[in-house]
C-alpha positions in Angstrom: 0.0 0.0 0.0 1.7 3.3 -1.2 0.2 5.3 1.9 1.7 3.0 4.6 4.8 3.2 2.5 5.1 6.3 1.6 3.3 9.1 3.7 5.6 11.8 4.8 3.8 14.2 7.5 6.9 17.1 6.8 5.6 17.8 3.1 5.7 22.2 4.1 9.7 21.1 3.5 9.0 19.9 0.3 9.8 22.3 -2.3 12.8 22.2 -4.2 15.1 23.5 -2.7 13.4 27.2 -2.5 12.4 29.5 -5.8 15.8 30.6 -5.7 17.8 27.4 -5.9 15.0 25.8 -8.1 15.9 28.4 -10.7 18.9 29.4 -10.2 20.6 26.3 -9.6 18.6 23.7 -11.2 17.3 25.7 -14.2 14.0 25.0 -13.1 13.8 21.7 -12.0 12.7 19.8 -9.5 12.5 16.2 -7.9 9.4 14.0 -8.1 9.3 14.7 -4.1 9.5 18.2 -3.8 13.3 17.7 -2.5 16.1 19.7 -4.6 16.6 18.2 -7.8 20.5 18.1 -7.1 20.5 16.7 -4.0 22.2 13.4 -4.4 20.6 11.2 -2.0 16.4 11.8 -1.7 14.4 10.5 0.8 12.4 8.3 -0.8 14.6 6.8 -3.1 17.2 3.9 -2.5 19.6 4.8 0.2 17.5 7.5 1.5 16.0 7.8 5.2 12.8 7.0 4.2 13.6 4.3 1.8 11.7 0.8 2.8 12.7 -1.0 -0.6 8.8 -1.8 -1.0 7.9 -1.9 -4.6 4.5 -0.5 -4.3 3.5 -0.6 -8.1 5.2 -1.9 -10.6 4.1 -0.8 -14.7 5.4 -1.8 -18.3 7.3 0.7 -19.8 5.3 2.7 -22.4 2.1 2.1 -21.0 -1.3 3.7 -20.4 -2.2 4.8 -16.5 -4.9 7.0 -15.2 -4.0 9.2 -12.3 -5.9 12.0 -10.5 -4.0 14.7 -9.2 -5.5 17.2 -6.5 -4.1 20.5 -6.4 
């Protein structure tokens, strides 16, 4: 279940970095997160704090998937 694996409560420190290093820095960008898109080691992925190494979803490459975003 994504939520078990993945719920972070801190998301307010999500967000890239700040306007001026998302732009400045990273020419925009950002990580899939919120974290700094330079930062080497994310949270969520392998080797970060919050890493649990549960595959929550797994999908084909090229394919089709519905999503609803909230914003």
């Amino acid at each position: 279940d994504f939520r078990a694996c993945c719920t972070y409560y801190e998301h307010t420190q999500m967000f890239c970095g700040g306007i001026n290093h998302q732009w400045s820095v990273n020419g925009g960008k950002c990580s899939i997160c919120g974290e700094a898109y330079d930062q080497k080691t994310k949270l969520f992925d392998k080797g970060g704090e919050k890493y649990l190494g549960k595959i929550v979803r797994t999908y084909t490459q090229g394919s089709v998937i519905s999503v609803t975003v909230i914003v």
